[in-house]
N, C-alpha and C positions, 0 to 999 in steps of 0.2 A: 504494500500500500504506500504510495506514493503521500510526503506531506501535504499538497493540495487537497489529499482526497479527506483530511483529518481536521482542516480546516471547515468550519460550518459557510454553506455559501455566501450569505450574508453574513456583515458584525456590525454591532451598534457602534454611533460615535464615540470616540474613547471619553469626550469631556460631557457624555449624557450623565446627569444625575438621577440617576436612579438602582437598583441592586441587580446584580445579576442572576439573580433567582427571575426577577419578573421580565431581564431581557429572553431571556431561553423562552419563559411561557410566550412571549411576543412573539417571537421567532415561529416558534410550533405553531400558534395560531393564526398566524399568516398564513404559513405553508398549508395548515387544513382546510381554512379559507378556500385560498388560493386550486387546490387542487381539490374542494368541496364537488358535488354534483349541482347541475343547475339548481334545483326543489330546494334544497337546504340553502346555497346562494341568496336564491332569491329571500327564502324566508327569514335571512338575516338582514339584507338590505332593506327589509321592511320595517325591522323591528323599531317598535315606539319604549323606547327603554321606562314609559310612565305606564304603557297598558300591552304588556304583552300577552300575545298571545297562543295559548297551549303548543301548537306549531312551532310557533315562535320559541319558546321558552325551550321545546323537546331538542329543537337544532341548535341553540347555543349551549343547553347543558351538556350534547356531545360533543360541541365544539369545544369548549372550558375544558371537559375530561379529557378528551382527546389531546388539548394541551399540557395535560399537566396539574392542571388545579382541582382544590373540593370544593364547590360549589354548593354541598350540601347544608351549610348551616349558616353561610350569609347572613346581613344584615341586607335588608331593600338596597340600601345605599351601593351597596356593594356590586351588588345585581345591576344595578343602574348603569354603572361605571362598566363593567363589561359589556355590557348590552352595545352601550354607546358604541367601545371600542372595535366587538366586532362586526359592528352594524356599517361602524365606517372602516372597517377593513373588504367586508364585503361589498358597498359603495363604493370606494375610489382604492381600491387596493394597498398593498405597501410597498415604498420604495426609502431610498437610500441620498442621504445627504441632509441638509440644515432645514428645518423644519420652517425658521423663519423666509430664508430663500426659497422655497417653494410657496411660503404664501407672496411673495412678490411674483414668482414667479407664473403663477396663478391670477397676478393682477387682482387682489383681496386689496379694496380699499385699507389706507391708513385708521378710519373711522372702527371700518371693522374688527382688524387689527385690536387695535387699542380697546375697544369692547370686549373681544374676546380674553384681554390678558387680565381685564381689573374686574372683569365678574365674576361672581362667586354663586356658590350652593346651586341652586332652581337656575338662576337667570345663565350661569355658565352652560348648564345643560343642554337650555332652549337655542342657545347662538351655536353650538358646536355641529348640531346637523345640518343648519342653512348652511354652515361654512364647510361640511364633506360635500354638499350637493354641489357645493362652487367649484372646490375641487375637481373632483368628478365630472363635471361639464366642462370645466379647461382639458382633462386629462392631466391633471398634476395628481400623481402618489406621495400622500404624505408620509413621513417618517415616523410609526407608530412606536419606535423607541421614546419619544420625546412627547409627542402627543399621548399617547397611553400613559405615561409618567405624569404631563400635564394632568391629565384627567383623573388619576387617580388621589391625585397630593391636592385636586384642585379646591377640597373643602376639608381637609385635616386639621385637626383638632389640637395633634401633638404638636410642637414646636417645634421639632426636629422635619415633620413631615411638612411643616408651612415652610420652613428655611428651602425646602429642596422642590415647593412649590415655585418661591421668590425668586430661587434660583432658575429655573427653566423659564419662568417669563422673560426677565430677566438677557436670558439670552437667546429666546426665540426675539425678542424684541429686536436685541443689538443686531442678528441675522438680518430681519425683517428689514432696517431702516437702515444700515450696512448696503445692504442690495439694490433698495429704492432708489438710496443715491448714486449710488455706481449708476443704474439704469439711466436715471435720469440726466447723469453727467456727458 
């Protein structure tokens, strides 16, 4: 076995904040995503992470296991946050590079932008699907190392998990407005 073959195909950015227990479940869930059948596809890209439904909830619990994770004793919140994520994996797929460069790259208002990074709990939830649909109608794949991260730290309680919230805005921001002005220049 050759060292390329030992290498995973993708690797997250080395300066993502976040642990690598949850980059691997990324990873997997991508790839099951990614190589899902239509039926289950679809029924992710549907998913209303506020009212799921039965369908709905049978194909991301295989999707979760099939990652990696127990899913069995959740809190709602938690549920939600996944949902989200594989909803927008199954929506505009995953890809590779700075999360905030691909929202420039995507052409996501500054307005948006900036909405997306300073809201919190409910109001963060409701902005993150119009902003996969955006995605996904450019054809830009987000980098669900960074967004899954976003997402999960995005209403943390612990201090530890708000700093490595702060942090990933923080720098999808300096990406995002980094990029703009290059474009713009």
């Amino acid at each position: 076995m050759s060292t390329l073959e030992t290498l995973p195909a993708e690797s997250p950015p080395i300066d993502a904040a976040e642990n690598t227990e949850s980059e691997g479940v990324i990873g997997k869930l991508a790839g099951l995503i990614d190589r899902a059948d239509p039926g289950i596809r679809a029924a992710l890209s549907r998913i209303d992470p506020d009212a799921m439904r039965p369908h709905q909830m049978a194909a991301l619990s295989r999707a979760l296991i099939g990652a990696g994770l127990s899913p069995e004793n959740w809190h709602p919140a938690t549920w939600k946050q996944w949902a989200l994520i594989a909803h927008g994996m199954a929506l505009a797929g995953h890809g590779k590079g700075s999360l905030g460069k691909q929202f420039a790259e995507a052409g996501v208002s500054e307005a948006r932008v900036t909405k997306l990074l300073v809201s919190r709990d409910d109001a963060f939830l409701q902005i993150v699907p119009r902003l996969l649909r955006l995605l996904a109608s450019r054809q830009v794949q987000p980098n669900w190392y960074t967004f899954g991260a976003l997402i999960r730290h995005n209403d943390a309680q612990d201090t530890n998990e708000q700093e490595k919230a702060e942090a990933l805005r923080l720098q999808i921001a300096g990406q995002y407005f980094s990029a703009m002005t290059r474009n713009a220049a």
